[in-house]
C-alpha positions in Angstrom: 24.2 -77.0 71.3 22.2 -73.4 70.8 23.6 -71.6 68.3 23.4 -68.6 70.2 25.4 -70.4 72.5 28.1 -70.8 69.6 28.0 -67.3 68.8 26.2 -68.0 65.4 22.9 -66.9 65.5 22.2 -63.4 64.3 19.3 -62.7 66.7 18.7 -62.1 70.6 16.2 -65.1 70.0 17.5 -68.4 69.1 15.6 -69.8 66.4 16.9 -73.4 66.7 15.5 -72.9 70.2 12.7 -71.6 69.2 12.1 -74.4 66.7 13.0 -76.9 69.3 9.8 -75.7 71.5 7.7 -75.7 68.7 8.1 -79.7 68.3 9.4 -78.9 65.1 12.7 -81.6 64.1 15.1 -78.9 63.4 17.3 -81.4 61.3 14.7 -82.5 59.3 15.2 -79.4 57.2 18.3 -80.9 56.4 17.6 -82.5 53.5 15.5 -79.4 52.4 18.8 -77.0 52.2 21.3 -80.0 51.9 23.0 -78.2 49.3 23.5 -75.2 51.2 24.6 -77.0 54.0 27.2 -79.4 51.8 28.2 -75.7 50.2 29.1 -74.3 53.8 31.2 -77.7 54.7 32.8 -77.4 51.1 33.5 -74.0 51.8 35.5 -75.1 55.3 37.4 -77.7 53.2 38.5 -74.9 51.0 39.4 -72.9 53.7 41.4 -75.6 55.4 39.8 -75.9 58.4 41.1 -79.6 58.9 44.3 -77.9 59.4 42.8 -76.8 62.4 42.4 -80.2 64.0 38.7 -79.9 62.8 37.5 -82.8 61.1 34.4 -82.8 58.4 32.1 -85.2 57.3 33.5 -86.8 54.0 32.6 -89.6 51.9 35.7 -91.2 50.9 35.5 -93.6 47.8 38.4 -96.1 48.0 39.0 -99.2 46.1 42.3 -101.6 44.6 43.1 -100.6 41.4 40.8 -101.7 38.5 38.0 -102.3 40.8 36.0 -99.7 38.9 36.0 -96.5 40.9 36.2 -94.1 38.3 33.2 -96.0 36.3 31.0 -95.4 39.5 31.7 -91.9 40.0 31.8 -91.1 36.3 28.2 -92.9 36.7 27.1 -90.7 39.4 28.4 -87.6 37.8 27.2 -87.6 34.5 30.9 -87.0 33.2 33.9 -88.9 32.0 37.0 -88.9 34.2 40.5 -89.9 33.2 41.0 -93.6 31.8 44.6 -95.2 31.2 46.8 -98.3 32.2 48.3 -98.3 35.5 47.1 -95.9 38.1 44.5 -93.0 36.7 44.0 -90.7 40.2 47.3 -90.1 41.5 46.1 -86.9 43.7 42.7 -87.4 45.8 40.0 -85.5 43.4 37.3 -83.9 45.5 34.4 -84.0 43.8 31.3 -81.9 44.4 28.5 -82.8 42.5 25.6 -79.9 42.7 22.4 -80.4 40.9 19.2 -80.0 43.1 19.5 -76.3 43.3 21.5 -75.5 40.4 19.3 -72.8 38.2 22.0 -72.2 35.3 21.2 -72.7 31.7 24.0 -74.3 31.2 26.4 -77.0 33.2 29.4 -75.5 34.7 32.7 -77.5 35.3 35.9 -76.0 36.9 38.9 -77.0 38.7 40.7 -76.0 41.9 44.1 -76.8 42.9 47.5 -74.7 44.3 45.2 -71.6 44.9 43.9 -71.3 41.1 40.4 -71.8 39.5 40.5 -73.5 36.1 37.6 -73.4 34.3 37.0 -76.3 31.7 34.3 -78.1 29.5 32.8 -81.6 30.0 34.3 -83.1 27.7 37.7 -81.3 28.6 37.3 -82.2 32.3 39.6 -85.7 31.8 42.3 -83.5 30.1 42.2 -80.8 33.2 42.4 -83.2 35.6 45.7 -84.6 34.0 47.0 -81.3 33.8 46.4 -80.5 37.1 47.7 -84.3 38.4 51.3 -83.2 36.6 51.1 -79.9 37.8 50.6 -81.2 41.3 52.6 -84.8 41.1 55.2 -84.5 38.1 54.7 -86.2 34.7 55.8 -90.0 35.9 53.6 -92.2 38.0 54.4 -90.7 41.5 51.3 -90.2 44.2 50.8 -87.1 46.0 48.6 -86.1 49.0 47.9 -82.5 47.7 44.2 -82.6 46.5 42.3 -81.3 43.3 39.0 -80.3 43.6 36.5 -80.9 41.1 32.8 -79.0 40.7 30.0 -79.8 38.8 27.3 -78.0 38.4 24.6 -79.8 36.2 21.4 -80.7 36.9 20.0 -83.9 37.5 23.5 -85.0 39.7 22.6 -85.3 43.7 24.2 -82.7 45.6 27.8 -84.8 47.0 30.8 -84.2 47.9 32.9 -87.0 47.6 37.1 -87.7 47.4 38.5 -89.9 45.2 41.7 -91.4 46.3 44.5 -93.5 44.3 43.4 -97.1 43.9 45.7 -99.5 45.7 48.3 -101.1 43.6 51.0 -103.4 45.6 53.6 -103.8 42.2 55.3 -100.6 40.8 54.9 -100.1 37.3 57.5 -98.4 35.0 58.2 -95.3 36.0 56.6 -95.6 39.8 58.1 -95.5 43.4 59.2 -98.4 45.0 57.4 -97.4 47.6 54.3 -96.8 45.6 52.0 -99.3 47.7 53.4 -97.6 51.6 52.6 -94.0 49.5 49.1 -94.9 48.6 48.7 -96.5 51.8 49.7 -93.1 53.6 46.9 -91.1 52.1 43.9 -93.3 52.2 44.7 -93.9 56.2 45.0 -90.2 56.7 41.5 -89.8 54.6 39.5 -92.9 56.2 41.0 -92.5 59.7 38.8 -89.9 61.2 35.8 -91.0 62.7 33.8 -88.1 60.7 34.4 -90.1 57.5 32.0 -92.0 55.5 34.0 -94.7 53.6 32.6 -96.4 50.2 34.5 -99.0 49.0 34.7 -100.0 45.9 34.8 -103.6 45.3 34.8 -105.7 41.7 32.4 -108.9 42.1 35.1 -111.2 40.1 37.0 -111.1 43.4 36.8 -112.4 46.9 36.1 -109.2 49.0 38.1 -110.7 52.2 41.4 -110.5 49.7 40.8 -107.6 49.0 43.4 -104.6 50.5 40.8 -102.1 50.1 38.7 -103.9 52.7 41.5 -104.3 54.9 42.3 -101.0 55.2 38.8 -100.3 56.3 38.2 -102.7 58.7 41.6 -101.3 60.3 40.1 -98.1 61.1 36.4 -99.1 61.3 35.8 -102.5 62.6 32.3 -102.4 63.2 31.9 -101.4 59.8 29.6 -98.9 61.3 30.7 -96.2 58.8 31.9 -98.2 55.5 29.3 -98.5 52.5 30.1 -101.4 49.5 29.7 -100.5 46.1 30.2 -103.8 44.4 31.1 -103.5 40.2 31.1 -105.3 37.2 27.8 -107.7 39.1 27.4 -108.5 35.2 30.5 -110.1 34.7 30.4 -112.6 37.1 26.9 -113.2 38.5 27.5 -116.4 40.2 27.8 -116.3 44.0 26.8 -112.4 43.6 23.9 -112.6 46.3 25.8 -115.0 48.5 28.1 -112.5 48.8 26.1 -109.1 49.5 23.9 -110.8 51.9 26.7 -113.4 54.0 28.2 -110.2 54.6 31.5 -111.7 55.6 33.5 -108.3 55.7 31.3 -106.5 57.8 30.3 -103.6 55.9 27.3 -101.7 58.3 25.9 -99.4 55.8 25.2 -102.3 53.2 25.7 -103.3 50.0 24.7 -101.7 46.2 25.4 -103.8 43.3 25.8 -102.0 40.3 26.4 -102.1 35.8 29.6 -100.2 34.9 29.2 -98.2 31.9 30.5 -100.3 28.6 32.2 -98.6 25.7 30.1 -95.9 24.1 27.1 -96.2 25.7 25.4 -93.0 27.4 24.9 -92.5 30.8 21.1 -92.8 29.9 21.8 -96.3 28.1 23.6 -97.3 30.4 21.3 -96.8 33.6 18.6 -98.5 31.1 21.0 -101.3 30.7 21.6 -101.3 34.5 17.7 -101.7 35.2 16.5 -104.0 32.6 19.7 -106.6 33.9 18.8 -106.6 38.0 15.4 -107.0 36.7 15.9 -110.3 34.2 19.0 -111.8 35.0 18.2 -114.8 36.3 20.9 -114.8 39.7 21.0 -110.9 39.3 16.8 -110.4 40.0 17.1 -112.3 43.4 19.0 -109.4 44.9 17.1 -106.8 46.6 16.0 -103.5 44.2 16.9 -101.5 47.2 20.4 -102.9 46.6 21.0 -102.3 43.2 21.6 -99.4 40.7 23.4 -96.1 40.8 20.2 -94.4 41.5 19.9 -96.3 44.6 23.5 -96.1 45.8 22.8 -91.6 44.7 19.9 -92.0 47.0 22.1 -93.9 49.9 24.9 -91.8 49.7 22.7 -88.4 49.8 21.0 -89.8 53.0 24.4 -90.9 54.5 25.7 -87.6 53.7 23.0 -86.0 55.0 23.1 -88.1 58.7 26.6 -87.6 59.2 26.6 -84.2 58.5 23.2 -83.5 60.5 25.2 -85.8 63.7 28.6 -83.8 62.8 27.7 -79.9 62.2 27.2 -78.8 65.9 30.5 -81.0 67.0 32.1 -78.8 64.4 30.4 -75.7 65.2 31.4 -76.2 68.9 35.2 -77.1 68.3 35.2 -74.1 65.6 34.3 -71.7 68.3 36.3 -73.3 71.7 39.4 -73.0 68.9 38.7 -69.4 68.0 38.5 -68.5 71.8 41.8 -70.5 72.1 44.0 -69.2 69.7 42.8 -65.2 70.6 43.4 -66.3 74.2 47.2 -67.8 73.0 47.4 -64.2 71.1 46.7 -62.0 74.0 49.6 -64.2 75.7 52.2 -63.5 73.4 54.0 -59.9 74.3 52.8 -57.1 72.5 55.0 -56.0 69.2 56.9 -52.4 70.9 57.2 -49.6 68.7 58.3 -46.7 70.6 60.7 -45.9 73.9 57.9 -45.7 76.1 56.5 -48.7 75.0 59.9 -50.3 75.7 60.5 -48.4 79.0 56.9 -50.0 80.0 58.0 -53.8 79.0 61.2 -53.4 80.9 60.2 -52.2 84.2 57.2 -54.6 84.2 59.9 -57.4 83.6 62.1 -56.4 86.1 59.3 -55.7 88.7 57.6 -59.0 88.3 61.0 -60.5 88.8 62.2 -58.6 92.1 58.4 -59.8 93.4 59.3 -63.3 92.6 62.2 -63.6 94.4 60.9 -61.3 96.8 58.4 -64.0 97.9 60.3 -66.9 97.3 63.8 -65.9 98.8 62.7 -63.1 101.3 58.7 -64.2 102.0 58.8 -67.8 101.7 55.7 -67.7 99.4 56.3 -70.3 96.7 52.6 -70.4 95.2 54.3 -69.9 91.5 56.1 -73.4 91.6 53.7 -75.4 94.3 55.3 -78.6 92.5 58.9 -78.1 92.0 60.2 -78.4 95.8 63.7 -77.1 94.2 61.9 -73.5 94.1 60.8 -73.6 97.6 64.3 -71.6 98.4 63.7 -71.2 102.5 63.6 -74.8 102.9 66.5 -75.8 100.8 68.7 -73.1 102.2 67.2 -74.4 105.7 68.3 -78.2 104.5 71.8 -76.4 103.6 72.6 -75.0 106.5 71.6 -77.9 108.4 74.2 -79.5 106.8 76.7 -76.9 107.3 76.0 -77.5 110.6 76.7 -81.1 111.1 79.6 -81.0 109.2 81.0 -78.7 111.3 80.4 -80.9 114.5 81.5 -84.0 112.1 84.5 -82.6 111.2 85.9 -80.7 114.9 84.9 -84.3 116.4 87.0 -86.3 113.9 90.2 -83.6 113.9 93.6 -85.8 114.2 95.0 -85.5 117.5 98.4 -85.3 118.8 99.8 -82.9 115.4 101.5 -80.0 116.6 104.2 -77.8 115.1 107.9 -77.9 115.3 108.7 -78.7 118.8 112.4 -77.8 118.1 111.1 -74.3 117.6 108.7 -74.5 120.8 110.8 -71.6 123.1 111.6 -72.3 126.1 111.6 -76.6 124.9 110.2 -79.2 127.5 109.7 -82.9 125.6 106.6 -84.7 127.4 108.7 -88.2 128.6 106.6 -91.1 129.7 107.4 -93.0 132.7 108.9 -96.8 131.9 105.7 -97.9 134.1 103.1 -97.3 131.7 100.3 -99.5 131.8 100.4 -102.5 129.5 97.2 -101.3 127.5 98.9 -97.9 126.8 101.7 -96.3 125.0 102.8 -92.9 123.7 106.1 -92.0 122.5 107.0 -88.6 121.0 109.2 -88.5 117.7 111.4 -85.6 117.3 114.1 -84.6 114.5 117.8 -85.0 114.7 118.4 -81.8 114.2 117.4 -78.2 115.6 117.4 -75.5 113.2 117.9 -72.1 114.9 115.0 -69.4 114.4 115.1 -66.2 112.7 115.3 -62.8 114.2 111.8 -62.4 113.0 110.4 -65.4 114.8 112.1 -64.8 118.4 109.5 -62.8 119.8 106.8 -65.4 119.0 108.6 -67.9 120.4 109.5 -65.9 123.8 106.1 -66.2 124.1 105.8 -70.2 124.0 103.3 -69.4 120.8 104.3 -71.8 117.7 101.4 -72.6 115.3 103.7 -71.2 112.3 106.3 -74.2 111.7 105.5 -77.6 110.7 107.3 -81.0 111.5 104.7 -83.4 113.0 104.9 -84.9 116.3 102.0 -87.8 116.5 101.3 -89.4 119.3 100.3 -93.0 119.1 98.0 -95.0 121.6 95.9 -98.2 121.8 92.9 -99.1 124.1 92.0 -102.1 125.7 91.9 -105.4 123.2 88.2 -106.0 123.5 88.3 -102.3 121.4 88.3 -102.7 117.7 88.9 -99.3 116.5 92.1 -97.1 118.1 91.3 -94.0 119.4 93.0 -91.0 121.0 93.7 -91.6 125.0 91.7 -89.3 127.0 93.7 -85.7 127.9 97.1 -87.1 126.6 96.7 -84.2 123.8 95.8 -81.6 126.7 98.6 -82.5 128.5 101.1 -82.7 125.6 99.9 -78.7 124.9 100.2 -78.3 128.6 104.1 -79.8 128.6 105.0 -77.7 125.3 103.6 -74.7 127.1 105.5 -74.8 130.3 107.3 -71.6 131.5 108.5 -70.2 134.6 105.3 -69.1 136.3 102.9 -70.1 139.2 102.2 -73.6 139.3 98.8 -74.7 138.0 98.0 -71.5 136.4 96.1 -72.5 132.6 98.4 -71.3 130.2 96.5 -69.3 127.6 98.6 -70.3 124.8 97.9 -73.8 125.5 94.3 -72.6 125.3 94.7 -70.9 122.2 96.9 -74.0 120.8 94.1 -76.4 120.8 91.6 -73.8 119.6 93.4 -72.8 116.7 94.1 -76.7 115.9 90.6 -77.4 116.1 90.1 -74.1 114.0 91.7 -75.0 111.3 90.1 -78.6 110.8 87.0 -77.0 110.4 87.9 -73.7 108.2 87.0 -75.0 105.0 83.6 -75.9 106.1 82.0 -72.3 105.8 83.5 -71.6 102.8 81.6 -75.1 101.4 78.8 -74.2 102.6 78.9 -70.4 101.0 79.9 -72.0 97.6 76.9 -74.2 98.0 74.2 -71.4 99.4 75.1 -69.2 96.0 75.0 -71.9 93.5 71.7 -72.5 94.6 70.8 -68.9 94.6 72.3 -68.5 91.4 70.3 -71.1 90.1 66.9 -69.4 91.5 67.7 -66.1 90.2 68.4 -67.1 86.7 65.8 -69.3 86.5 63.4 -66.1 87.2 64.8 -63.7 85.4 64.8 -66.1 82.4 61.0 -67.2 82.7 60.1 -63.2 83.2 61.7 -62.3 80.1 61.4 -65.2 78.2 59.1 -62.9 75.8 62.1 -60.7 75.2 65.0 -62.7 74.0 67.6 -60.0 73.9 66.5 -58.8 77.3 66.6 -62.5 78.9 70.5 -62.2 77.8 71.2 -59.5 79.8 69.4 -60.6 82.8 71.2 -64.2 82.6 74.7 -61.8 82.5 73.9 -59.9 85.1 72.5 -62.3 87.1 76.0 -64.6 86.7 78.1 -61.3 87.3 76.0 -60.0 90.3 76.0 -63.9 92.2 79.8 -63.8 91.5 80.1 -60.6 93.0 77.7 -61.1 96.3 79.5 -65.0 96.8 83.2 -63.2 96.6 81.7 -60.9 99.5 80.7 -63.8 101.6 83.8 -65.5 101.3 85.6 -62.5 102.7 82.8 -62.4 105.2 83.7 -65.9 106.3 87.5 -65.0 106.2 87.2 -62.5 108.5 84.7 -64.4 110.3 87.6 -67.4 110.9 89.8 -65.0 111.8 88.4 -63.3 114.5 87.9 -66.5 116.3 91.1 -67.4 115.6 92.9 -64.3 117.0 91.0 -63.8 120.3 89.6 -66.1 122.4 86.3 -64.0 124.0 82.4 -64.6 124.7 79.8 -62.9 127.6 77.6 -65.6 126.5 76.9 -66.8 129.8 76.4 -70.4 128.7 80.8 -70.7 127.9 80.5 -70.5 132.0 77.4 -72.8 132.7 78.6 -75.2 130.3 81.7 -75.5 131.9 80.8 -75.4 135.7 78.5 -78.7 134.7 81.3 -80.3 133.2 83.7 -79.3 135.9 81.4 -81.4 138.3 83.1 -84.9 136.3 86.7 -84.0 138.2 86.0 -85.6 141.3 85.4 -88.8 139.6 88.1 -89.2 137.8 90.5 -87.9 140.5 88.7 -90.9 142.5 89.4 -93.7 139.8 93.1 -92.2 139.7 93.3 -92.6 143.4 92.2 -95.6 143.6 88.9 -94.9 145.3 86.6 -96.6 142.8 86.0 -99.6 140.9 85.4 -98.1 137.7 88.5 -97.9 135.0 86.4 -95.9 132.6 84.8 -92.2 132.8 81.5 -90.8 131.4 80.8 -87.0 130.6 77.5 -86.4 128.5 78.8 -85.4 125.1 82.1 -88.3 125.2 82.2 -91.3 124.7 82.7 -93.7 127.3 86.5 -93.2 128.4 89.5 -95.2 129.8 91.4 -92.9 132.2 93.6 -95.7 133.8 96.6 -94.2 131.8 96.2 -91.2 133.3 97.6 -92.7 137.2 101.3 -91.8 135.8 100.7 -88.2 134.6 98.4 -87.5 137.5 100.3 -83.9 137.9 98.7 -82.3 135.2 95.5 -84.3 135.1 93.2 -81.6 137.3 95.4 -78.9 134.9 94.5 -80.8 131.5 90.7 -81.9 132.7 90.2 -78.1 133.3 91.6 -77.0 130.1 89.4 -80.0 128.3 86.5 -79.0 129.7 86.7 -75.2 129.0 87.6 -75.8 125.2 84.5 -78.0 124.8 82.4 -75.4 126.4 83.7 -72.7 124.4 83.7 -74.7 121.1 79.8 -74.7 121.3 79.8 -70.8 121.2 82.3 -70.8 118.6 80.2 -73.4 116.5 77.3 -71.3 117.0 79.1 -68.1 116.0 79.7 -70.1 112.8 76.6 -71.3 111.9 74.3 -67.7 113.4 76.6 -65.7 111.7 76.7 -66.9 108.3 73.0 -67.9 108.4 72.4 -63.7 109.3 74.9 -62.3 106.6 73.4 -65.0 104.0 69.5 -63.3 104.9 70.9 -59.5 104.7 73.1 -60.1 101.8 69.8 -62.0 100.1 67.4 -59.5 100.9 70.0 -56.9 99.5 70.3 -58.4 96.4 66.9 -58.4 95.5 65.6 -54.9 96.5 68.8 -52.7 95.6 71.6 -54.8 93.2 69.2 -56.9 91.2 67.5 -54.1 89.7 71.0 -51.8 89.1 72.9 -55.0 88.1 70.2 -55.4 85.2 70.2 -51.6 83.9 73.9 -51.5 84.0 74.1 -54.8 81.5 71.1 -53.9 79.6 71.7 -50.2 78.9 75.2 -50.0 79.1 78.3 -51.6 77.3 76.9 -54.5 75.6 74.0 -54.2 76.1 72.3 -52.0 73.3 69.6 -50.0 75.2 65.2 -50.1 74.9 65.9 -49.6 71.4 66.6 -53.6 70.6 63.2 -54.6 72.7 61.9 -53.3 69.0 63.2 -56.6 67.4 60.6 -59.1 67.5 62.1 -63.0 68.2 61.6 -65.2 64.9 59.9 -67.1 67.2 57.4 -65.1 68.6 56.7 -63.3 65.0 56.1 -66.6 63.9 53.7 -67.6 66.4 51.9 -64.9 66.0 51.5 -65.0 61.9 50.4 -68.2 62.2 48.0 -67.7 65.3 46.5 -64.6 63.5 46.2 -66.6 60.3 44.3 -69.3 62.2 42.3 -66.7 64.1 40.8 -65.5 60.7 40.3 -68.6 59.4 38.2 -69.7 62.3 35.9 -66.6 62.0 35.5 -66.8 58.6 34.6 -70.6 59.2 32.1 -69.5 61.9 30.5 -66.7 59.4 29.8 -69.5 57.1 27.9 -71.9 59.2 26.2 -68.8 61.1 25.2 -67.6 58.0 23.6 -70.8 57.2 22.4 -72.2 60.3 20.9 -68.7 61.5 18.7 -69.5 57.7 17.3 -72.8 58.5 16.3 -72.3 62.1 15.0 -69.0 61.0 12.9 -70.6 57.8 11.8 -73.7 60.7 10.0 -70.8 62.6 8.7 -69.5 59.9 7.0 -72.7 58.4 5.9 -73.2 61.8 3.9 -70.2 61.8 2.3 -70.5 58.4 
C-alpha cells in the first residue's frame, strides 16, 4: 500500500511510488537499512503495540530443555548467558543483537525490564539477567510471561532480534510448579501462534526429533512447517544418522535444517567457530552434509535473510492495521460524551438528551417511523398496539358471546313478583325449571323505590335456568329466547300489553355489561406495560452516556406511565358506566341492524304455527337454532324475538364504543405524553427532590473515564508507532529515488 496512503510519507509525492515507476525493487533496500528497519519494529515492541492486536515479525527460538538453546544464541551473540541445572530462562529474553551499523568504540550491553534500563558489562550480562529473572519471577523456579529485553551492541553480531523462551521441561524440579510443563506451554503458544512469527527450534542430534515436544508444539500451530527453521546441536556428539535426519525431513521443517558445534568449556567464540569449521569439513559422516547447512555463520546468514523476508512481507500489513486502528480508536473517542465542566455545558447535554428522546418516540409512538430498530419488531409500537387492540377486540366479542345465561338477581326482591311457570306439556327434548329460596326477606326503605320500578340488578341469589337440546347435540346450550322471556316475565307490570319493557331492556344490557367489564381494563394494563417498556427503553439508550441522568429518566418514566395508566382506567370507568346507565345511540346502523334482523320473525312465527317443516331457525350472526320449545310460550315470543333482536343490534354499537373509544383516548393520551409530560416529568425528577440538579452531569461514570484513559492511551501509542515507521519508510523510498537518479 502507498505510504501516502497510510499517512506516512512526509511529502506530496510518494517516493515508494515514485520508486515503483522507476523499476526500482523498493524492498530490495531492505537489507541495505535492515537495521534501521529491525530498530523501528523493536521500537513498536517496546512500545507495546502487540497490545494493540498488532502482531510483529519475531523470530522465536524454542527448544526442550538441555537441547542447547542458550549455547546457540550465546554463539550468535558473542556473549555468555546464564548456565545452571534445571531451567536457566524462566522469562522470554528478547534479544537484539546490532552490529552492522554499530560505530561505537566500545560494545554496549544493557537491560530492559518493568520500565527500567540497566546498564551492564559482558561479562556481567549472565548476573543481570538473573537479577532481572528474580526481580520479574521471584527467587524459586517459577516461569513468568513478562519479558526481559536484552541489547547488544558489538560489532561483528548480525543485526537480530530474537526471543528466547523457557525450554520445555515436563517433571518439576525442587522448588517448581506443579504445573510447570502447562506454564511453559502457555507462553511459547502465545509466542509461536501468530502467523507473523518465525520459529527456530532448537533440537539436540542425540534425540529423535518426532519425540521431541518442542517439535510438537510447532507443528500444532504451523503444519506446513512453512515458517519453522531447525537448528540441530551437539552434531559432534552423535554423528551417526546426522544426515539421514536433516535431509528425510520427517518433521516437516520448511525453512531447513543448520547443523551446528556448541561451544565446549573454555574455548572462545573464535575457537570455537574454528573448531566448528574444521569438523563439518573432516568428519567423516559430518562432511557429507551440505556447507550451506552447517555452522553458526550460515544459520546468522539464514536467520538475517528470514528476518529480513518476513519483515519486508509484514511492514505494510502493519503499517495498514496501525493506521485503520488509530482512525478507530479516535472515531470510538469522538463517540464517548464529552467530559462537562460548566452549567452551560450541562444545560447543552440535557436538552440534547431529552430532545433526541421526545423525537424517538415521537416517530415511533406518534409517526410510526421505526428506522432506529428496523430489526427488533418489539419497537415497531403502531403495530403492536394495533396487534393489542385487536385482541381487545375479540375478547370482547369472545367473552359477551360466552356470558352465562339464565343468572339474574333476587327474584324475591323483583317488585311487583311474577315466577315464569312452565306448562306440564313441555316438549320431551326441553326442560326449564326455576329454583327459588324458601324464604322472602323484606326490603329496606332504601331499596323500595328501585323496586317500584321492577329494576333489581343490586341483590344476588341465583336463579339458573337449565335446558338440553336434541340428543344428536353434544354440547348443552342455552334454549333460544328462554332468557328474553324469563327478563320479560320478571318485568311484568300493569301496563299495555306488548309494550318492550325498558328495564327488561336495560336488564340484559347491564348483564351482558358486566361480563365484559374487565376486558378494557386488561387491555389498558396491557397497552401501558408495553408503552412503559418503549419509553424506558429510550430514555435509557439516550442517556446511557450520563449514568446519573439515565436514573432520573427511568424514575420519571415509571412514575409518569403510573400516572397516565391510573387516568385511563378512570377513563374506562366512566366509559363502562355510561353505557351502563343509559341506553342511547343516533348511529343509524342500531336501526338498520335491527330492521334486517326483524325480517327473521315471520319464520319463526311460521315454524311455531305449524306452517313449516323446519324445527330449527337461522339468523346470520347465530348459530343454527331449535325454536320447537318455544310452541308453549308462544305469548311472549314476538315480545322476546323483538327484544333479542334489538339488544344484538345495539351490542354492536356498544362494542364499537368500547373498542373506538379507548383506541382514541390511548392516541391523545400517547401523543400527550410525549410532547408536554415527558419533558416536565424528567425536569421535575432531575432538578428537583432527588434528583441533584446539572451540577452531578459533572461526574464522569468510572466507566466512561476509563474508556477514555485507555482509548487516549492507545490513541498515542498508535501515533507514536506511525511516527516511527514514517520516519523510516519516508528514508528508504526517499534514498531509492535518490540512487535512481545518480
Amino acid at each position: 500500500m502507498p505510504a501516502r496512503t497510510m499517512g506516512l510519507s512526509l511529502s506530496n509525492e510518494d517516493p515508494i511510488e515514485a520508486a515503483a515507476a522507476m523499476e526500482i525493487p523498493f524492498f530490495s533496500l531492505y537489507n541495505e537499512r535492515i537495521g534501521e528497519i529491525l530498530d523501528a519494529v523493536d521500537r513498536l515492541r517496546d512500545l507495546k503495540v502487540t497490545k494493540e492486536g498488532i502482531q510483529l515479525p519475531t523470530i522465536v527460538v524454542v527448544g526442550d530443555q538441555s537441547s542447547g538453546k542458550s549455547s546457540v544464541l550465546e554463539s550468535l551473540a558473542g556473549i555468555s548467558l546464564p548456565r545452571g541445572q534445571g531451567i536457566c530462562t524462566r522469562v522470554p529474553l528478547i534479544m537484539r543483537l546490532q552490529g552492522s551499523h554499530y560505530r561505537g568504540s566500545e560494545p554496549e550491553f544493557y537491560l530492559e525490564y518493568q520500565g527500567k534500563t540497566v546498564p551492564t558489562s559482558e561479562q556481567g550480562i549472565p548476573k543481570a539477567i538473573n537479577t532481572g529473572t528474580d526481580e520479574i519471577a521471584g527467587k524459586q523456579k517459577g516461569v513468568s510471561d513478562n519479558p526481559i529485553t536484552l541489547v547488544v551492541k558489538k560489532r561483528g553480531v548480525p543485526d537480530l532480534t530474537l526471543v528466547d523462551l523457557p525450554g520445555i521441561t515436563r517433571v518439576p524440579v525442587h522448588g517448581q510448579p506443579e504445573d510447570i510443563y502447562e506454564q511453559i506451554s502457555k507462553i511459547i503458544m502465545e509466542y509461536i501462534t501468530p502467523k507473523e512469527t518465525i520459529i527456530l527450534n532448537v533440537l539436540s542430534a542425540t534425540v529423535d526429533f518426532p519425540t521431541c515436544e518442542s517439535i510438537r508444539m510447532s507443528r500444532a500451530v504451523d503444519k506446513s512447517g512453512e515458517r519453522t527453521l531447525a537448528v540441530v546441536t551437539k552434531a559432534d556428539k552423535a554423528p551417526e544418522g546426522l544426515l539421514e535426519k536433516v535431509t528425510a525431513d520427517d518433521v516437516n521443517i520448511g525453512l531447513g535444517y543448520v547443523c551446528v558445534r556448541n561451544r565446549i568449556g573454555t574455548e572462545s567464540y573464535e575457537e570455537a567457530r574454528a573448531a566448528e569449521a574444521s569438523l563439518f569439513e573432516a568428519h567423516p559422516l559430518l562432511s557429507m552434509i551440505d556447507k550451506s547447512m552447517v555452522g553458526i555463520p550460515v544459520l546468522a546468514q539464514k536467520l538475517v535473510k528470514i528476518q529480513a523476508s518476513i519483515i519486508g512481507k509484514c511492514l505494510p500489513e502493519i503499517i495498514k492495521k496501525i493506521d485503520e486502528k488509530h482512525t478507530q480508536n479516535v472515531s470510538e473517542l469522538n463517540t464517548l460524551p464529552r467530559k462537562l465542566n460548566n452549567i452551560a455545558e450541562a444545560m447543552e447535554v440535557f436538552v440534547k438528551v431529552i430532545g433526541s428522546a421526545k423525537e424517538s418516540l415521537a416517530r415511533l409512538l406518534l409517526r410510526g417511523e421505526y428506522d432506529e430498530f428496523l430489526d427488533d419488531k418489539t419497537m415497531h409500537c403502531p403495530a403492536r398496539i394495533v396487534e393489542l387492540l385487536d385482541e381487545y377486540s375479540q375478547q370482547l366479542h369472545y367473552r359477551s358471546s360466552s356470558l352465562p345465561r339464565g343468572e339474574y338477581d333476587d327474584k324475591t326482591m323483583h317488585c311487583p313478583p311474577q315466577i315464569l311457570e312452565l306448562p306440564d306439556d313441555l316438549p320431551q327434548h326441553c326442560s326449564a325449571y326455576a329454583i327459588l329460596p324458601d324464604e322472602y326477606s323484606q326490603p329496606s326503605p332504601s331499596q323500595s323505590s328501585s323496586l317500584q320500578r321492577g329494576e333489581y340488578d343490586e341483590y344476588s341469589q341465583q336463579l339458573r335456568y337449565k335446558s338440553s337440546l336434541a340428543e344428536e347435540e353434544s354440547s348443552k346450550n342455552t334454549l333460544f329466547l328462554m332468557e328474553e322471556i324469563a327478563v320479560l316475565e320478571e318485568s311484568s307490570r300493569l301496563a299495555l300489553p306488548n309494550f318492550l319493557p325498558r328495564p327488561a331492556f336495560r336488564t340484559i344490557l347491564k348483564q351482558k355489561l358486566k361480563g365484559v367489564a374487565q376486558t378494557p381494563f386488561e387491555f389498558t394494563r396491557k397497552v401501558w406495560n408495553y408503552i412503559e417498556g418503549v419509553v424506558i427503553r429510550i430514555l435509557v439508550g439516550h442517556s446511557e452516556s450520563y449514568p446519573q441522568l439515565q436514573t432520573s429518566c427511568r424514575r420519571a418514566a415509571y412514575n409518569l406511565i403510573t400516572k397516565m395508566r391510573e387516568r385511563s382506567y378512570s377513563y374506562v370507568q366512566e366509559m363502562v358506566e355510561m353505557e351502563t346507565i343509559a341506553d342511547y345511540t343516533s348511529n343509524p346502523e342500531y336501526m338498520n341492524t335491527w330492521h334486517d334482523l326483524m325480517k327473521y320473525q315471520e319464520p319463526l312465527l311460521q315454524i311455531l304455527n305449524g306452517n313449516s317443516f323446519n324445527t330449527q331457525l337461522e339468523i346470520p350472526g347465530f348459530d343454527r337454532m331449535e325454536v320447537l320449545h318455544l310452541k308453549v310460550l308462544s305469548k311472549k315470543v314476538e315480545q322476546a324475538f323483538d327484544m333479542k333482536m334489538r339488544v344484538t343490534a345495539y351490542w354492536k354499537i356498544v362494542m364499537l364504543r368500547l373498542v373506538d373509544n379507548l383506541a382514541l383516548h390511548l392516541l391523545i393520551s400517547m401523543k400527550n405524553l410525549v410532547n408536554e409530560e415527558m419533558e416536565a416529568e424528567i425536569v421535575k425528577e432531575f432538578m428537583g427532590g432527588n434528583g441533584g440538579g446539572l451540577e452531578r452531569l459533572f461526574e464522569e461514570s468510572t466507566a466512561v473515564a476509563n474508556k477514555r484513559e485507555k482509548l487516549n492511551g492507545s490513541i498515542n501509542l498508535l501515533k507514536e508507532s506511525k511516527d516511527v515507521l514514517a520516519q523510516v519508510m519516508d528514508r528508504i523510498a526517499l534514498e531509492s529515488v535518490h540512487g535512481h537518479v545518480e
